[in-house]
N, C-alpha and C positions, 0 to 999 in steps of 0.2 A: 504494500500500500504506500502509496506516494504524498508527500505531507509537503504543503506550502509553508517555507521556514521567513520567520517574522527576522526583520531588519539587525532586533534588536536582541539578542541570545543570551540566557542566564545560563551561569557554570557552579555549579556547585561541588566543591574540588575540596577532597583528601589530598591525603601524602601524594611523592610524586612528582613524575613523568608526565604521566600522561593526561593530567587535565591544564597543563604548559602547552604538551602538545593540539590539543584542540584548540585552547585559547590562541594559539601561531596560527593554524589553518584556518580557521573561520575569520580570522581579522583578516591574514592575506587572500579573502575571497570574499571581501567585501563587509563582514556581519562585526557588528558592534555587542563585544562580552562586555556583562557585568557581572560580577566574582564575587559569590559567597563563599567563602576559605574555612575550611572548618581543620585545617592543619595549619603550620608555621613554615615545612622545611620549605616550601616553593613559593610562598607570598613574594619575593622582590622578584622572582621570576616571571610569574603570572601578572604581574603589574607592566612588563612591559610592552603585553599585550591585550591586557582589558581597561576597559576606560576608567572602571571602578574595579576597587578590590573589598569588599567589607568582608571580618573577621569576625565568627560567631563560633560558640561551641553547639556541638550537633544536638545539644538537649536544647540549644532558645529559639523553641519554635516559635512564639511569639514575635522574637526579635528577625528572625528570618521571615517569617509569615507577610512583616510590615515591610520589611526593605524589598520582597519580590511585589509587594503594591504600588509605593511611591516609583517605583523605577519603571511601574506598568511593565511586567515580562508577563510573556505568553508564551513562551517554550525554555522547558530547562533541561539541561544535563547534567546527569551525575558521572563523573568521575573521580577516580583514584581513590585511594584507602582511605575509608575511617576503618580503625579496632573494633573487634567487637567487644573489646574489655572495655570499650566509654557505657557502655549496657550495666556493668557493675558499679558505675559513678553517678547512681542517682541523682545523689547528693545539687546536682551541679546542674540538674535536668529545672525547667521551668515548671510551675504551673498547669499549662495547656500540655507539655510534653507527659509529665505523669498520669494526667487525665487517660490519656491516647495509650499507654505502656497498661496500662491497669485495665484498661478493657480488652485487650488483648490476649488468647488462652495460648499461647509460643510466644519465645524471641527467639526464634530462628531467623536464620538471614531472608528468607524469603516472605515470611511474613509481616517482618519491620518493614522494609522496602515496600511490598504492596500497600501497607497502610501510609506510610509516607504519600507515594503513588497517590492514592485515595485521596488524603487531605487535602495534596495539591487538585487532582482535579474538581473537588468540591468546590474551590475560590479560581476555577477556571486556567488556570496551568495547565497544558502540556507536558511530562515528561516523555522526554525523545530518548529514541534508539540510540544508545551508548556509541557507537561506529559511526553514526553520519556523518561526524566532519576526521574522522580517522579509519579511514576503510582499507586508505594504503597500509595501514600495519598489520592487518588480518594477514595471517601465514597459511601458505597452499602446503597440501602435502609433500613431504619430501626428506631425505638429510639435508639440513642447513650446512653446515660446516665438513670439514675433509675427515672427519673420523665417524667412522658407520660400524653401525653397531653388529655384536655378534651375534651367533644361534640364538645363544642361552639369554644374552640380553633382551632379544626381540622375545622371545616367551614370557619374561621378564616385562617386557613392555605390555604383552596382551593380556596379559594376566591382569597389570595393574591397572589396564584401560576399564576392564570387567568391571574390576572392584571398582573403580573410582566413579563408572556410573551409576552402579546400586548404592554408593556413598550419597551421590546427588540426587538419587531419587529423594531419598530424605531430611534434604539437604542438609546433612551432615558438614560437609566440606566438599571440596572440588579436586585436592591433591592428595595421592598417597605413594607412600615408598616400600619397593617391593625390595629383596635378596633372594635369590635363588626360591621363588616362586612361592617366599613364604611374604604378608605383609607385616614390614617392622614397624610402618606407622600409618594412621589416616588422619588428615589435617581435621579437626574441631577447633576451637575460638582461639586457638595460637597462633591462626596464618601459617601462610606458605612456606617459607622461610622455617620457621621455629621447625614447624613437621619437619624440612630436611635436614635439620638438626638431631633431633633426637631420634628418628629412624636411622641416619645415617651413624649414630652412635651403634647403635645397636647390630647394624651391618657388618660394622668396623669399616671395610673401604669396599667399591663398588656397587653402592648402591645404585637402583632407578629409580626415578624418581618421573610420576608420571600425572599431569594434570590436564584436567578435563569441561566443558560447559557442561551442566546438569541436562540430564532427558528431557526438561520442558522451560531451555533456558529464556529466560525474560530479558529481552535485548536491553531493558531499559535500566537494568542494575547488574552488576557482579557476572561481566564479561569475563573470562579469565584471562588472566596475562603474568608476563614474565619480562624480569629487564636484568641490566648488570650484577647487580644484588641479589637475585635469586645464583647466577651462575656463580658468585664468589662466594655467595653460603655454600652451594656443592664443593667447591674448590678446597674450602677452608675446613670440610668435613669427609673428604673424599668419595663423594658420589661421584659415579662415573659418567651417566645418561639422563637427559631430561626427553620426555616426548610429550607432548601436548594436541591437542585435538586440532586437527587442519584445519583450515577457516571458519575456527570458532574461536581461535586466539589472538590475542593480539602480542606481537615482540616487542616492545621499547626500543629506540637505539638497537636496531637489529644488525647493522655493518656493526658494530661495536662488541654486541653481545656472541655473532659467530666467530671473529676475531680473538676475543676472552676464552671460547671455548675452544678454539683449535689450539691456541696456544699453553692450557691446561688439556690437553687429551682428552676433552669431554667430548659425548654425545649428544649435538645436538638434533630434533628430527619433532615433524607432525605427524602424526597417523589419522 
């Protein structure tokens, strides 16, 4: 379905890459961002490509509710990371935000996000398809980089692809890390990262490490993706292979990220 995109485009941006990189394409194609920041490490970034930058924490729905009014935005995007350990910092959450959390029977990642969804369309918002203004980063199937994987790795891969989509049926997590066809880990509220940390502990070296869009992914939040950081946690924990699901992912800094991995012996590859 095809959507007539308004002049004027709100970005609501976690950690991060990649809501810098949207905020860059949609200015250089014309569209004027306004930038709700609900992270720190990429604000001077993201300012030098949205016209405003406002800084909220993910609980002041209130205070987000009024800046996506006065600014009149009719289509948002979400990218990049929030934690889902900001879920355990009530504390810090508003008013209208607890209201919203207290009627709700899960926090699960797909739950919060649709009621998010929700709220906004109720005051006339659009949330848009996470890829619209970054489609070039979606990764086709293939090996990326000059080291391909072996027999055992690739068993190693379909195994974990199995697992990782019965993980997103309930949406548990998106990432898990196999060894020798057993799983050492399945990412839950740790993130991507932390999992190939402690599965890759448990491997000792050569792990896989394999992540996936869930069976009934909702383009509109929690696309999967991977950047330098993911590959220098495998590095720095000696996983071997990452594989991720062909054009349902998105790379970061991808001439970057195959580079990192050919020059650590990693495997990188879409299935």
């Amino acid at each position: 379905m095809s959507i007539n995109l308004e002049h004027k485009q709100g970005l609501i941006a976690g950690d991060g890459t990649l809501p810098v990189k949207m905020a860059q394409y949609a200015k250089e194609n014309g569209f004027d961002v306004v930038c709700i920041s609900l992270a720190k490490d990429n604000v001077s970034k993201l300012k030098k490509y949205c016209s405003k930058v406002y800084s909220c924490h993910p609980g002041e729905i209130n205070k987000i509710e009024k800046i996506i009014k006065d600014e009149e935005i009719k289509q948002i995007t979400f990218l990049g990371k929030v934690h889902k350990r900001v879920l355990l910092k009530i504390h810090k959450f508003d008013s209208r935000a607890i209201e919203i959390l207290k009627n709700m029977k899960r926090l699960n990642d797909d739950e919060v996000m649709l009621m998010i969804v929700d709220e906004f369309e109720k005051n006339g918002v659009t949330v848009l398809d996470q890829t619209i203004f970054i489609k070039n980063l979606m990764i086709p199937a293939g090996v990326l980089g000059k080291h391909k994987p072996t027999k055992e790795q690739m068993e190693d891969v379909n195994y974990g692809f199995w697992l990782a989509k019965e993980m997103g049926k309930v949406d548990v997590g998106q990432s898990v890390v196999i060894k020798d066809k057993m799983a050492m880990a399945v990412e839950a509220i740790e993130g991507t990262d932390v999992c190939i940390k402690r599965g890759s502990k448990l491997a000792k070296k050569g792990a896989v490490v394999v992540k996936v869009a869930k069976p009934k992914q909702d383009k509109r939040f929690d696309i999967p993706a991977i950047g330098l950081k993911t590959l220098k946690t495998m590095n720095r924990h000696n996983a071997a292979v990452i594989a991720v699901e062909a054009n349902e992912t998105i790379i970061v800094n991808q001439a970057e990220v195959i580079e990192y991995a050919d020059e650590h012996d990693i495997v990188i590859m879409a299935v």
